[in-house]
Backbone bond lengths (Angstrom), bond angles and torsions (degrees), N, CA, C in turn:
res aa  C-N    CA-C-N  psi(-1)  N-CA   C-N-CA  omega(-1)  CA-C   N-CA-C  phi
1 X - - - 1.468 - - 1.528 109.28 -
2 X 1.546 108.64 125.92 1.450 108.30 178.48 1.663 112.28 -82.95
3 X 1.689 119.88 131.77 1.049 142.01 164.00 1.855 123.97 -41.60
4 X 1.547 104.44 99.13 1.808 101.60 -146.31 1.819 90.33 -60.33
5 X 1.499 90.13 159.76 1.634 101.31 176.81 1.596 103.65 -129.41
6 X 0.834 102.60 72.75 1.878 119.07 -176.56 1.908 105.83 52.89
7 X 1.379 116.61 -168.41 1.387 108.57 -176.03 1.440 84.93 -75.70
8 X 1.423 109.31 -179.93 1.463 132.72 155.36 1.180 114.95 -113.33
9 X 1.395 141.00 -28.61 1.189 144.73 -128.13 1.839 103.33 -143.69
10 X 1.923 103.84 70.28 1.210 93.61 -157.24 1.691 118.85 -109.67
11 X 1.338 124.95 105.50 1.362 118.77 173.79 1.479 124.97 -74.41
12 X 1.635 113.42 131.58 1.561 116.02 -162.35 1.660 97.39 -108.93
13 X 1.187 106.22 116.38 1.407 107.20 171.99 1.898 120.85 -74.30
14 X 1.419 97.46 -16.13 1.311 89.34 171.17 1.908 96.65 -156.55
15 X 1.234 84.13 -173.86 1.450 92.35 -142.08 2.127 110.41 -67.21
16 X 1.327 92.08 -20.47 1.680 83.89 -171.98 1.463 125.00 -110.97
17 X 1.716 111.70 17.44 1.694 114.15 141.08 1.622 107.01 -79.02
18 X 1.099 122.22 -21.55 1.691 101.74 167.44 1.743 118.49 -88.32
19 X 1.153 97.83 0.22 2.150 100.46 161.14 1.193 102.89 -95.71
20 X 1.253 112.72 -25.16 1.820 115.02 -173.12 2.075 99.56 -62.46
21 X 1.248 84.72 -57.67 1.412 95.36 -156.20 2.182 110.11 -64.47
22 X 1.768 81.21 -35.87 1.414 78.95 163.65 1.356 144.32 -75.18
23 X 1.858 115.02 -16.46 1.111 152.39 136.48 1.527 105.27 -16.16
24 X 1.422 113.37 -70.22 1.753 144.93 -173.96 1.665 108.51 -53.59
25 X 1.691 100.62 -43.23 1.571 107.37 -167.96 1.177 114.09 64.99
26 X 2.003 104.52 48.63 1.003 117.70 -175.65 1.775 93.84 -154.11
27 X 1.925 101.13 53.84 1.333 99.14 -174.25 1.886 103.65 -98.02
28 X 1.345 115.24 3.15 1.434 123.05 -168.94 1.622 105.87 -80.03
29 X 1.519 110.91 -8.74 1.359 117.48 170.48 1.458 133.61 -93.63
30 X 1.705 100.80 7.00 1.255 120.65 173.32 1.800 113.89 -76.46
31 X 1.062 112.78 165.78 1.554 104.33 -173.25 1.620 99.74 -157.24
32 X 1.393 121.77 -16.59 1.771 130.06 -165.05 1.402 105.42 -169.05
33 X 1.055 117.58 142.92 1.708 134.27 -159.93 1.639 98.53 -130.15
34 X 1.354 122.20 161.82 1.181 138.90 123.54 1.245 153.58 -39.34
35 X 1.196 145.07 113.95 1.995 120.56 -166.92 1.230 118.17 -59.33
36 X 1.573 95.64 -26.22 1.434 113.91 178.73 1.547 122.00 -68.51
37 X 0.896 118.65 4.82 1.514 125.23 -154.02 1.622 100.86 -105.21
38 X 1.699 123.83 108.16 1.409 136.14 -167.84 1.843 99.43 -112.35
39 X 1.411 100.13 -22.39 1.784 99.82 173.13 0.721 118.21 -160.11
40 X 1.971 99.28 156.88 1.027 134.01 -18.45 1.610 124.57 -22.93
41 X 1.075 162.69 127.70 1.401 163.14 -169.56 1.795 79.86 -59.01
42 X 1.057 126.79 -93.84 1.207 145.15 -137.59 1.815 107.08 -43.08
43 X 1.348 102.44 -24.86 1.711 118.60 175.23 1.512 100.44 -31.78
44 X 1.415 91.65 -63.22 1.806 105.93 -169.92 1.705 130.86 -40.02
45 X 1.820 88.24 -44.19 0.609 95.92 -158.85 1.958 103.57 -81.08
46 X 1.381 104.59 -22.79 1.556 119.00 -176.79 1.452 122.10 -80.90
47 X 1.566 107.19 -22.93 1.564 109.93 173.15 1.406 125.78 -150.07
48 X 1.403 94.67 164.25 1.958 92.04 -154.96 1.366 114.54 -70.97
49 X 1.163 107.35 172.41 1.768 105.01 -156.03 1.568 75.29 -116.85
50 X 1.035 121.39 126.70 1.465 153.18 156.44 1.706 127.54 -80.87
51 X 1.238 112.11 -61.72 1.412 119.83 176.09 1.470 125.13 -127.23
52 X 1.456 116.81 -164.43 1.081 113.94 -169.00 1.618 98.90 -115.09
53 X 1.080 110.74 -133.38 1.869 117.40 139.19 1.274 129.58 -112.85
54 X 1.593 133.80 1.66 1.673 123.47 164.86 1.788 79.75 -132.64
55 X 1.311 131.98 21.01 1.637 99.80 149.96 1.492 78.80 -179.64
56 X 1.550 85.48 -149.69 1.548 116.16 -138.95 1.499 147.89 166.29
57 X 1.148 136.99 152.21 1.580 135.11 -173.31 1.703 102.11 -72.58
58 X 1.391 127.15 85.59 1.267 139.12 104.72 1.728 110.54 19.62
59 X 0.861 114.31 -81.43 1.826 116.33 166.56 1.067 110.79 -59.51
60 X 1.176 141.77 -65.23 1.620 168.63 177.45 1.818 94.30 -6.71
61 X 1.583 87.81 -82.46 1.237 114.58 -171.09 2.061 119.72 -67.69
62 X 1.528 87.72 -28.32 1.488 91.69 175.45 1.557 119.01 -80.87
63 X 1.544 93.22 -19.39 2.112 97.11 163.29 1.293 116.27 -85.49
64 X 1.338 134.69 15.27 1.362 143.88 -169.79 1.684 95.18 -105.74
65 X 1.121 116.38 -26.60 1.281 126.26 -177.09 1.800 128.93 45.20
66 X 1.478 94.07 53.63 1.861 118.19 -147.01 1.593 90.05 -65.50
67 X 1.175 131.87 169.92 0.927 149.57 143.35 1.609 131.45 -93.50
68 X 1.692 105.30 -2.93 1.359 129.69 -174.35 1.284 121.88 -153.48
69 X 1.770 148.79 74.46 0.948 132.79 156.80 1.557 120.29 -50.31
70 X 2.176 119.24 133.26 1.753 94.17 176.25 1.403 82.40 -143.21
71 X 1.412 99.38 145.69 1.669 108.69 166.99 1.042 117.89 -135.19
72 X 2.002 116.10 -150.71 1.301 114.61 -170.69 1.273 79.93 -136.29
73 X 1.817 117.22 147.25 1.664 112.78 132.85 1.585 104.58 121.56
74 X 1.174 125.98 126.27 1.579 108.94 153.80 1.214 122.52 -61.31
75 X 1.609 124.77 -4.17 1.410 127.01 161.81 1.227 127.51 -22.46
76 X 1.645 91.77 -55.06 1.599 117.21 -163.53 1.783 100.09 -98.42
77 X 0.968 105.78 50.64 1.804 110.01 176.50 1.540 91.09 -89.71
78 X 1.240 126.48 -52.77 1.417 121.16 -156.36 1.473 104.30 -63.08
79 X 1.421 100.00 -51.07 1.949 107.14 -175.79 1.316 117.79 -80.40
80 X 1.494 129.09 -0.90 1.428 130.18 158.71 1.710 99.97 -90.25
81 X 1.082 95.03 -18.21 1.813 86.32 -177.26 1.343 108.41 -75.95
82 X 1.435 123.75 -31.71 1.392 133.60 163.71 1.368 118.30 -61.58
83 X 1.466 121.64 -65.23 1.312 130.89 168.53 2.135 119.17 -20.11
84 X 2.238 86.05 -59.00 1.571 88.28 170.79 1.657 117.64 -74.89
85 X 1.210 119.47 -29.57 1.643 113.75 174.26 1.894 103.12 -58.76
86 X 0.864 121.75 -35.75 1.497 120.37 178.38 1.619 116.78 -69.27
87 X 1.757 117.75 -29.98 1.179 124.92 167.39 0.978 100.58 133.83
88 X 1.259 144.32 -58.19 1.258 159.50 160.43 1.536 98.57 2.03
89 X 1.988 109.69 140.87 1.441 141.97 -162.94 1.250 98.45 -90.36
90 X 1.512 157.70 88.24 1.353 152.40 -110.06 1.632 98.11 -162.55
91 X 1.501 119.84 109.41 0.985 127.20 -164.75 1.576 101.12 -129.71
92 X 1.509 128.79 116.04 1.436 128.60 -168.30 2.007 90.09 -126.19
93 X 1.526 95.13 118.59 1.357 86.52 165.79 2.244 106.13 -112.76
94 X 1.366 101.99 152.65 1.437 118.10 -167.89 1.474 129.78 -97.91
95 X 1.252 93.88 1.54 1.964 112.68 177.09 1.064 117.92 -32.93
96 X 1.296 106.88 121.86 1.613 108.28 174.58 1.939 102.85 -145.39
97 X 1.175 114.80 29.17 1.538 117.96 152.82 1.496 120.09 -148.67
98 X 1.275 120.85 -172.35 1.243 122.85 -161.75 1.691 111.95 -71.49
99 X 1.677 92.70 -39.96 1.925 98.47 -162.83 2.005 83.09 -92.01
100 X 1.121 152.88 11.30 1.309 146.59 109.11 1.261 139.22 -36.84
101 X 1.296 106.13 -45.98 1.215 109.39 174.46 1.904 110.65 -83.22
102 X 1.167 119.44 -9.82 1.381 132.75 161.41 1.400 107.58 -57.27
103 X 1.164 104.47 -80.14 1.561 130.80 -174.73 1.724 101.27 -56.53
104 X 1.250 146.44 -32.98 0.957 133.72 125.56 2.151 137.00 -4.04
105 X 1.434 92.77 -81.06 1.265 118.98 165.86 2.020 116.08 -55.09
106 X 1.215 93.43 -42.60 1.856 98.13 166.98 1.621 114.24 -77.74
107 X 1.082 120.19 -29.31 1.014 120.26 -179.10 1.845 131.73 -82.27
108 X 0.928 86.82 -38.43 2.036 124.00 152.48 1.792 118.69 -39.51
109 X 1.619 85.40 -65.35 0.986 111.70 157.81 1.573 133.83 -44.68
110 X 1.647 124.98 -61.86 1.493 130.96 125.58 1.404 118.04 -12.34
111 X 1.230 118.82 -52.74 1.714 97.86 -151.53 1.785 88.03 -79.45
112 X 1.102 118.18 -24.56 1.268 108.15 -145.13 1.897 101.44 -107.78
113 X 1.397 107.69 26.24 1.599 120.63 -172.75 1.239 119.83 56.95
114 X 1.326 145.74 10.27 0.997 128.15 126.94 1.751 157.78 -111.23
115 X 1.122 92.76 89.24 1.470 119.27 -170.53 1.581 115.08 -42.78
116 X 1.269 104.43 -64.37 1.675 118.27 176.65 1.625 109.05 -61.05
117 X 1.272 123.61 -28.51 1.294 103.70 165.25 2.002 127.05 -81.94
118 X 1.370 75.76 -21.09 1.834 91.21 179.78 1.742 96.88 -59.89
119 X 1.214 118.32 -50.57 1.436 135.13 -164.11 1.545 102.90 -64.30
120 X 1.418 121.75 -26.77 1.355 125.77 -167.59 1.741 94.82 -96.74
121 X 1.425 118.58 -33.37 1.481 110.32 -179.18 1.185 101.66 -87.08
122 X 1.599 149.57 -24.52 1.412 135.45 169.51 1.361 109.44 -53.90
123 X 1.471 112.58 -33.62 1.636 108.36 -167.73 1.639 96.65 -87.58
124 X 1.094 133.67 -27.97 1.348 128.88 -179.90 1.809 111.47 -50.46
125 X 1.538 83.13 -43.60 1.600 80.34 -154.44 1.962 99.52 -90.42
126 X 1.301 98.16 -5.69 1.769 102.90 171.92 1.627 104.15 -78.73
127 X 1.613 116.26 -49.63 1.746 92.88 162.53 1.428 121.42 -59.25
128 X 0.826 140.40 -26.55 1.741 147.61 163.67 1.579 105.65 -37.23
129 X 1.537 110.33 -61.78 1.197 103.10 -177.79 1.697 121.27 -81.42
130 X 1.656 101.39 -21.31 1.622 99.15 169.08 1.089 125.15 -51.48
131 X 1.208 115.92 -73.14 1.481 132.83 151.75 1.249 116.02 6.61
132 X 1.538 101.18 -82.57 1.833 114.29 -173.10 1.560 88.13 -74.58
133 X 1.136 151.59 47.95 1.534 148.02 145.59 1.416 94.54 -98.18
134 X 1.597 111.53 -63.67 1.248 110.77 172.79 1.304 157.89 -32.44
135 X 1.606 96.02 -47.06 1.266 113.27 161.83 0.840 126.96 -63.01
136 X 1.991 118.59 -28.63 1.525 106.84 -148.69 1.943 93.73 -108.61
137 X 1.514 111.83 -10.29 1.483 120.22 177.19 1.275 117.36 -63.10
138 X 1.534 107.62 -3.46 1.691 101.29 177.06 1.425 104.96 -111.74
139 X 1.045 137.78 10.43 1.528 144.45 133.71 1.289 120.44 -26.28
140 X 1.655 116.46 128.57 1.365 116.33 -170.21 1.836 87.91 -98.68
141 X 1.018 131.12 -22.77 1.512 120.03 -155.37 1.459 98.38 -144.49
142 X 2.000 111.58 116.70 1.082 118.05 176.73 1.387 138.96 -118.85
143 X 1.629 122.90 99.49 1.375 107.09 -132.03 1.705 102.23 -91.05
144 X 1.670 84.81 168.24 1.333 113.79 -175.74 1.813 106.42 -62.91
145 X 1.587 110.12 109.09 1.827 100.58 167.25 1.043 116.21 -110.74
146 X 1.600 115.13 132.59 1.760 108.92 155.72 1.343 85.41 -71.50
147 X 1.698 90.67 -179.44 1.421 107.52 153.47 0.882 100.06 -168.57
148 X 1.754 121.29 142.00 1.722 121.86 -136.24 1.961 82.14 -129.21
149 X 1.238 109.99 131.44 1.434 120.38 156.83 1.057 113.94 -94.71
150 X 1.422 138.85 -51.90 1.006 127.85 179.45 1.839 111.30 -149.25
151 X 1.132 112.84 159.66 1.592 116.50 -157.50 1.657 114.05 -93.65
152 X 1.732 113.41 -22.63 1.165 87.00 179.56 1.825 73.58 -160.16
153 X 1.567 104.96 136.22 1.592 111.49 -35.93 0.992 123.73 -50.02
154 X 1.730 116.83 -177.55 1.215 109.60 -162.56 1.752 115.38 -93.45
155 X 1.446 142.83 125.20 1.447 131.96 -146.10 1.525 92.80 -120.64
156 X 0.920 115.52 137.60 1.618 132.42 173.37 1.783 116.82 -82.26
157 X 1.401 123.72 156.12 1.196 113.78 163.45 1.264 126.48 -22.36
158 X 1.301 151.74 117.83 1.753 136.41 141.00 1.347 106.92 -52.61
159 X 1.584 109.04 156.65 1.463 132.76 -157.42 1.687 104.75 -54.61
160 X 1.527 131.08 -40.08 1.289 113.12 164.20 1.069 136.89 -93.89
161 X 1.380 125.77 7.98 1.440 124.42 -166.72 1.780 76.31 -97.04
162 X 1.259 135.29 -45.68 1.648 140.95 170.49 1.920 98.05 -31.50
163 X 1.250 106.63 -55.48 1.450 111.70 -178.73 1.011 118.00 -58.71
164 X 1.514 117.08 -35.49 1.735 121.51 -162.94 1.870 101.50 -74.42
165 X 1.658 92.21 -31.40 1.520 104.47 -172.32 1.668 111.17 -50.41
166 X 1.755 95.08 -52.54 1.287 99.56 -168.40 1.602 109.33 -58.23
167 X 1.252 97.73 -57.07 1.356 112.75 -172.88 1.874 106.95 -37.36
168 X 1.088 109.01 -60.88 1.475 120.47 160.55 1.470 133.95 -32.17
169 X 1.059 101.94 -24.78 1.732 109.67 -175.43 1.265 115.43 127.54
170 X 1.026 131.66 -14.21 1.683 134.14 -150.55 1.627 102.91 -124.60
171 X 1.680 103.07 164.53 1.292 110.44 -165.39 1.357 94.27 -103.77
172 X 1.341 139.62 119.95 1.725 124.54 -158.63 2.017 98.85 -111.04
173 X 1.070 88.25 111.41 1.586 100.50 -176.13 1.231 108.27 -62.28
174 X 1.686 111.79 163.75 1.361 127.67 -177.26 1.440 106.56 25.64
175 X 1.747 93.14 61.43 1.565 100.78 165.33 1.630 118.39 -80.11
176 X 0.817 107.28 -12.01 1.841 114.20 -166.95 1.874 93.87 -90.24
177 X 1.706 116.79 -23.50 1.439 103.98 171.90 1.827 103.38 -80.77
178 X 1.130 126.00 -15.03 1.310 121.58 -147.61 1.917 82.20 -93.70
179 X 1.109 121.98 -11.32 1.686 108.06 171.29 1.312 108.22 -82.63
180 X 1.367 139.54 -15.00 1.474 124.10 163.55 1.546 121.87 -59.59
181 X 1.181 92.77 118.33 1.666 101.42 174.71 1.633 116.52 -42.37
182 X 1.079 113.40 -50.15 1.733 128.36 178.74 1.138 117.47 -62.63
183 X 1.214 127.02 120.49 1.823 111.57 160.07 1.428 141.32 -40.61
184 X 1.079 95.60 -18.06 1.534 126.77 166.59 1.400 106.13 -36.50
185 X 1.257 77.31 -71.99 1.388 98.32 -150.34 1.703 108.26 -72.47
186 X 1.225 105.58 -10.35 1.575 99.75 165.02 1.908 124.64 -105.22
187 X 1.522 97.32 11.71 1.387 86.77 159.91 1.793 131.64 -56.31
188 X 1.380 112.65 144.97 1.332 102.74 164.60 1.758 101.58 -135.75
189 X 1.050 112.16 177.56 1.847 136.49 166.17 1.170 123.27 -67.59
190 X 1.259 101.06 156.44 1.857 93.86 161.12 1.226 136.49 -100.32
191 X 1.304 112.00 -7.82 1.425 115.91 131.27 1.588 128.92 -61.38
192 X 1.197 136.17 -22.90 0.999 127.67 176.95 1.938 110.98 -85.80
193 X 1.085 100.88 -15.18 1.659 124.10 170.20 1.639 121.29 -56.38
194 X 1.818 82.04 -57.50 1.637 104.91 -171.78 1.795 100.10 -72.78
195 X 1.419 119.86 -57.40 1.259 124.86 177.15 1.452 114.61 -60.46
196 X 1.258 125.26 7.45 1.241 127.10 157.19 1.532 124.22 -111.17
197 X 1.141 126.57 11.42 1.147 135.78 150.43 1.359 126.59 50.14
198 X 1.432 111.11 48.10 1.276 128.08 -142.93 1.669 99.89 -89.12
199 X 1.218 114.29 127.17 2.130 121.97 -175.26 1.185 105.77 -66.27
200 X 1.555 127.30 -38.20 0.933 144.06 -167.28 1.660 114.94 -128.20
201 X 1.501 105.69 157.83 1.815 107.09 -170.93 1.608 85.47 -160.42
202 X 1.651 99.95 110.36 1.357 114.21 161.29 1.582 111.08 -97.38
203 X 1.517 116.91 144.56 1.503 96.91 175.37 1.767 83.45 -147.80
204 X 1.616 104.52 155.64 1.541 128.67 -152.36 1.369 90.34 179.17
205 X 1.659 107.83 86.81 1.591 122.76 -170.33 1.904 82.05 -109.67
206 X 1.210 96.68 102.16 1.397 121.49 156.88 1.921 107.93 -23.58
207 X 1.086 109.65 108.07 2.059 101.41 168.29 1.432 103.99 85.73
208 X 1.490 125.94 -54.88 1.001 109.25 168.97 1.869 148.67 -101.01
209 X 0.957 111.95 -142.76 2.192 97.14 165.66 1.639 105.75 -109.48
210 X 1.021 112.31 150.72 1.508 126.13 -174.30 1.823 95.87 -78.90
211 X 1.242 108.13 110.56 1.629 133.00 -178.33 1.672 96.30 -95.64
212 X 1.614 123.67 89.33 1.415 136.90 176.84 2.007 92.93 -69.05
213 X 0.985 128.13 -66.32 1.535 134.05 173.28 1.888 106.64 -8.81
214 X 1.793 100.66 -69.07 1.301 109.26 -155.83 1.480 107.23 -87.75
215 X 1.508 121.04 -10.87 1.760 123.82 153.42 1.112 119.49 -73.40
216 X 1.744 134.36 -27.93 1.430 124.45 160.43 1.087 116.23 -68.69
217 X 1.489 119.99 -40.58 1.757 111.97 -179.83 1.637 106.72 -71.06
218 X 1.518 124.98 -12.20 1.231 121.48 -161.97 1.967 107.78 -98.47
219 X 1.372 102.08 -19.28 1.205 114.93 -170.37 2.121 117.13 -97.88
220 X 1.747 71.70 -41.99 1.535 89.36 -172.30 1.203 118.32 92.08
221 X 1.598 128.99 148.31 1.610 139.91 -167.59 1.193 105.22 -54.40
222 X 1.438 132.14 -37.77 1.774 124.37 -163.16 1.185 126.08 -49.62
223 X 1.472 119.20 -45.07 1.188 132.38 -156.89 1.356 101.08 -64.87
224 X 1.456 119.98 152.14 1.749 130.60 -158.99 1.849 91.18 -77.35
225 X 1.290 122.90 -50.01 1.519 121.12 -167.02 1.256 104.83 -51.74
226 X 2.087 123.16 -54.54 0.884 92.39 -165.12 1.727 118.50 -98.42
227 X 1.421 112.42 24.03 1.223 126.42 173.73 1.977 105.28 -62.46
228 X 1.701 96.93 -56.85 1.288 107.55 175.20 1.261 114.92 -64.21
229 X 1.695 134.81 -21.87 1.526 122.31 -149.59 1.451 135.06 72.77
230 X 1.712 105.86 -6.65 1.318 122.89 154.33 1.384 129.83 -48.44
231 X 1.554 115.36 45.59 1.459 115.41 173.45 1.666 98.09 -131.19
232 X 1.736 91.85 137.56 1.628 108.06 177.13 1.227 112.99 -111.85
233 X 1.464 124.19 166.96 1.280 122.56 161.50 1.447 109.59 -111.87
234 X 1.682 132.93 137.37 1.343 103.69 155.32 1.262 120.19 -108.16
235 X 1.326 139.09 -146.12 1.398 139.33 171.77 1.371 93.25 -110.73
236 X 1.424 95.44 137.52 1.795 117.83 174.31 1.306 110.44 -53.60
237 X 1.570 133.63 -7.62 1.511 138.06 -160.84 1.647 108.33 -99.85
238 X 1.756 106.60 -39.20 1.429 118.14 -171.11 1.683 93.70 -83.93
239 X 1.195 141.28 -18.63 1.585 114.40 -132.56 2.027 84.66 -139.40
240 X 1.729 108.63 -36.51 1.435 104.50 -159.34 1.369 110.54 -113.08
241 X 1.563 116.69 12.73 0.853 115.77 -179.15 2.246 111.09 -104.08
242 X 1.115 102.34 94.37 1.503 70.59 173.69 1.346 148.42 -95.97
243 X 1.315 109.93 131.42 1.409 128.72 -153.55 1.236 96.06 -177.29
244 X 1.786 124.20 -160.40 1.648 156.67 -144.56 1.784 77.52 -90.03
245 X 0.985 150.28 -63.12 1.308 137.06 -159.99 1.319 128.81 -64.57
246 X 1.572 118.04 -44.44 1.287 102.89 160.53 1.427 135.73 -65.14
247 X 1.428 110.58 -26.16 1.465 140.60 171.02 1.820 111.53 -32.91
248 X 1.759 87.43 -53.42 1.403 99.16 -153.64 2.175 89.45 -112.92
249 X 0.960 116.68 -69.97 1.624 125.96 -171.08 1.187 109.33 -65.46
250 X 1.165 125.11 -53.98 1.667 137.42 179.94 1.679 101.85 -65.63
251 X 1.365 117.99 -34.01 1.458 114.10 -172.35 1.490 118.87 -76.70
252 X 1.986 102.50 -39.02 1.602 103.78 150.22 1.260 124.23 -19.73
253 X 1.661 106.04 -85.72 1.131 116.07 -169.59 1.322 130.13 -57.14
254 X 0.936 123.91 12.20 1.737 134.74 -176.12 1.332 82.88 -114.81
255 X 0.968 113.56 -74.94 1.701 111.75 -178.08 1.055 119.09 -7.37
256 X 1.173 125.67 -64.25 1.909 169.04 -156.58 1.344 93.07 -56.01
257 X 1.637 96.30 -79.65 1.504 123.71 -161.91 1.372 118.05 -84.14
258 X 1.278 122.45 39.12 1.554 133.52 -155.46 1.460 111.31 -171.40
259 X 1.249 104.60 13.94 1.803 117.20 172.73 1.643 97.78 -96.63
């Protein structure tokens, strides 16, 4: 009997166990991608796109003959619940903060034999964030961010992109909604928007493009951000994905836009 050497045969339900793994230089164990999946660019272009993010080809994936389905989200409860009724090796991870999304990446790392390199990219990307602690702690003035997931309703930061904020420079509002696991649970108002008086307005509308037009008519002129023009958009890839990208690309840009 041969001695297992992690799966080989790995389908990524969403997009950042296949940056993880390519991260690892352990992307030859991929076998099925996401649509969603922008990095590495080249992923796309090398393997078949199988699913979406709450489903998927059922056949698709069962002719891939994985040895590992892995995703993100209680989203995907229904379609891993399918995946395991079919037989399929179904691995859903649930991250929703920074030292998670670490422990994530180390753990990934584990299944797939290499540990000591996983251990060398957790610490990479923990000076990444020291660093930008550093930099941004000698700041006399730290502004107020929404940050809009999605517009209607209206969704607040999740618990690390709230982190990335801080970490970044900025004071990341309706942080105490951004610890609910649920989306739910981080809706807020627009009164509760306006009465928060936010300097800054990041928005990273999940699926779709960030519509600046229908948040001024939706918010109204008062607010200090968009008095200044202090509203960004980022891409759903750097900021909503968690994994190596928001860590490192998504963390830039807050950086940037938060001086």
């Amino acid at each position: 009997m041969n001695i297992p050497n992690g799966p080989q045969r790995i389908v990524c339900l969403t997009e950042e166990p296949t940056e993880i793994l390519y991260a690892l230089g352990e992307e030859h164990r991929i076998v099925g991608i996401t649509a969603y999946t922008e990095r590495p660019p080249e992923a796309k272009r090398r393997f078949p796109i199988v699913s979406s993010f709450i489903g998927g080809s059922l056949q698709r994936i069962q002719a891939l003959n994985p040895d590992l389905v892995v995703g993100f989200s209680d989203v995907q409860a229904d379609y891993a619940r399918t995946l395991i009724y079919a037989g399929l090796p179904v691995l859903i991870f649930n991250q929703r903060s920074i030292e998670e999304i670490l422990g994530v990446v180390q753990t990934l790392s584990n299944l797939v034999g290499a540990q000591e390199r996983g251990r060398q990219l957790v610490e990479r990307y923990v000076r990444g964030l020291d660093a930008a602690r550093q930099r941004t702690a000698r700041r006399t003035h730290r502004p107020r961010v929404y940050f809009e997931e999605w517009n209607e309703p209206m969704i607040s930061a999740i618990r690390w992109v709230s982190e990335l904020i801080e970490i970044a420079g900025g004071e990341a509002l309706f942080r105490e909604k951004s610890l609910s696991a649920a989306s739910k649970g981080r809706v807020v108002t627009v009164d509760e928007v306006r009465a928060a008086a936010p300097d800054v307005i990041l928005a990273s509308w999940c699926g779709n493009p960030f519509d600046e037009r229908e948040l001024r008519e939706r918010l109204g002129p008062e607010i200090p951000a968009l008095l200044s023009g202090r509203v960004h958009a980022l891409p759903p890839e750097v900021i909503l994905q968690p994994g190596p990208a928001c860590l490192t690309d998504g963390l830039a840009l807050l950086e940037r836009w938060l001086v």
